[in-house]
N, C-alpha and C positions, 0 to 999 in steps of 0.2 A: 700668839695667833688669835683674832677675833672667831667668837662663836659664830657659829654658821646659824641664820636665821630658820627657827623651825616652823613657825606658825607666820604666814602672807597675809596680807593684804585682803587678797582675793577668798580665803579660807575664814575669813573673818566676816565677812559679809554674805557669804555663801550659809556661816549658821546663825549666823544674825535674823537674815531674810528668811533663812527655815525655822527660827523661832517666831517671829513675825507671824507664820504662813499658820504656826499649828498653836501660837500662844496670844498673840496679837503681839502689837507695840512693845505695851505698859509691860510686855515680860525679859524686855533688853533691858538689861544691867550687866557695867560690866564685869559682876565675880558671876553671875550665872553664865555670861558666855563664857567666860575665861575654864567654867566648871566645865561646859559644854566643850569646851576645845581640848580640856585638860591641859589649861596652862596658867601665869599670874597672867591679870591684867595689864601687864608691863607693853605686852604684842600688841595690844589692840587702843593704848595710848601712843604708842610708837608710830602707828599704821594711821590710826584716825582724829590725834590729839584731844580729842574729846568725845565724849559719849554723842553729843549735838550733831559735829562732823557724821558720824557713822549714821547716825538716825536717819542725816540726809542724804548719806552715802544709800540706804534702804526705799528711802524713800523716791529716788532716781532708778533703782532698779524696780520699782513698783510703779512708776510712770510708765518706766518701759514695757512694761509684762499688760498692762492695760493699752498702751499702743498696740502692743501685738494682737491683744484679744479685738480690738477693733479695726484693726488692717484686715485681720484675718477674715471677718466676716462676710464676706461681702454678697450675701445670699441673694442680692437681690443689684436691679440697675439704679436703688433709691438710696444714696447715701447716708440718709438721717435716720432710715429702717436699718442699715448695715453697723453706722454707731450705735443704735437702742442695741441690738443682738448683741453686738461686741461688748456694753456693760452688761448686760444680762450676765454672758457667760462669765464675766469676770466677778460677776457679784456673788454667784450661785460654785465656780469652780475653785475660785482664789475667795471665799468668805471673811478669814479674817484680816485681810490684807484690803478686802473693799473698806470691813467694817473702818482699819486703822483712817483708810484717807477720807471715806465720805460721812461715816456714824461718829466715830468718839474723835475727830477732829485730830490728832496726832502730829500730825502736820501742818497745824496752821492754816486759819480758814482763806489767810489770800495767798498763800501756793497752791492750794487744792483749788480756788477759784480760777486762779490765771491759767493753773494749768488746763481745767477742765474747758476753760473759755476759750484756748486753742486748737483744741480740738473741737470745739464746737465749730470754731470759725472755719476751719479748715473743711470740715463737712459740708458747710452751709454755700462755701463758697462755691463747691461744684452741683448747688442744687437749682436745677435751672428752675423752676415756679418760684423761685422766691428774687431771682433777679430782677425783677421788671417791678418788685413792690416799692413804697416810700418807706425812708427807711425808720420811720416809728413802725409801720405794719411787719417788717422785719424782726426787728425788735422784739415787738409780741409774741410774735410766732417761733421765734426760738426760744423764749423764756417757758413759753408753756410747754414745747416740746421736752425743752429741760427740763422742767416740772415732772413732766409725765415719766419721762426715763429712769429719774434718778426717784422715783416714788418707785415704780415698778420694780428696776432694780433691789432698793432697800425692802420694799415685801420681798422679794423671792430670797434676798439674803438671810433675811430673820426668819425665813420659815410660816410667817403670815397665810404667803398664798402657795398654792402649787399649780404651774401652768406649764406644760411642755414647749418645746423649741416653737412648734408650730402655732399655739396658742400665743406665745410672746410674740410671732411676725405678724400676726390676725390682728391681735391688740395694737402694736402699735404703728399697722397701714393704718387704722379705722382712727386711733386717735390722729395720726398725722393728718389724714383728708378731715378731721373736723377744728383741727387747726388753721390749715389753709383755709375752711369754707366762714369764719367766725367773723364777729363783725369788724370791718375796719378800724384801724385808728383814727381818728379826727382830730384836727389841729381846733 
């Protein structure tokens, strides 16, 4: 009779992600999880063939948990104020799991670019001031808003700055209206 599988899939990525959450990245190896599961590494070769697999396996569960945090926000009728809030929180509640995708690169700088750049899109799309522009003015104006987000963000994640919920929506209406107000692109 074959042994009954003790340690899943799903149990493996669960403290994967909770080492991720409280160690960063660089702390997934797999005899520390295997320590952490109390099993050999045998499960988590089995489950995810390679230590790579699993990272990306982490790193799909950390797109998601940042989707969340920016669906979730929606404090306001301005989409691109509702993404800045949504990386805040994620940058400031999930710390070592922003640092892994946006700081120490973990993941590779063009999945965290593509990724971040569908979310951007997806924002920008239902931003009515920006549809009527050319699209290098476009352009511009999400590259600095991305600037400003993902600056904003990584200070409140390092500890840098300390700005309350309401201080981060203040900050980034005023930067966003001096993005729209800046000077045009010219051909």
């Amino acid at each position: 009779m074959a042994r009954k599988k003790r340690i899943k899939a799903e149990q493996i990525l669960d403290k994967a992600y909770e080492m991720v959450l409280t160690d960063g990245l660089k702390s997934i190896t797999a005899r520390k999880l295997a320590t952490e599961l109390d099993c050999s590494t045998q499960p988590i070769y089995l489950e995810f063939g390679s230590m790579d697999h699993l990272k990306n396996a982490v790193l799909e569960e950390a797109k998601a948990r940042l989707i969340w945090y920016v669906s979730e926000e929606q404090r306001t009728d301005n989409p691109l104020v509702n993404l800045g809030m949504g990386y805040m929180r994620f940058a400031t509640i999930e710390p070592q799991l922003y640092r892994a995708l946006f700081i120490d690169n973990h993941f590779g700088e063009d999945k965290t670019k593509s990724f971040v750049s569908q979310l951007a899109t997806q924002a920008l799309r239902k931003y009515e001031p920006l549809m009527n522009k050319p699209e290098a003015e476009r352009k511009r104006i999400s590259v600095e808003i991305g600037v400003i987000i993902a600056g904003i963000a990584t200070l409140l994640n390092t500890s840098l700055v300390s700005l309350s919920e309401d201080e981060v929506y203040a900050l980034l209406t005023r930067m966003l209206k001096r993005c729209l107000e800046g000077e045009p692109v010219t051909n």
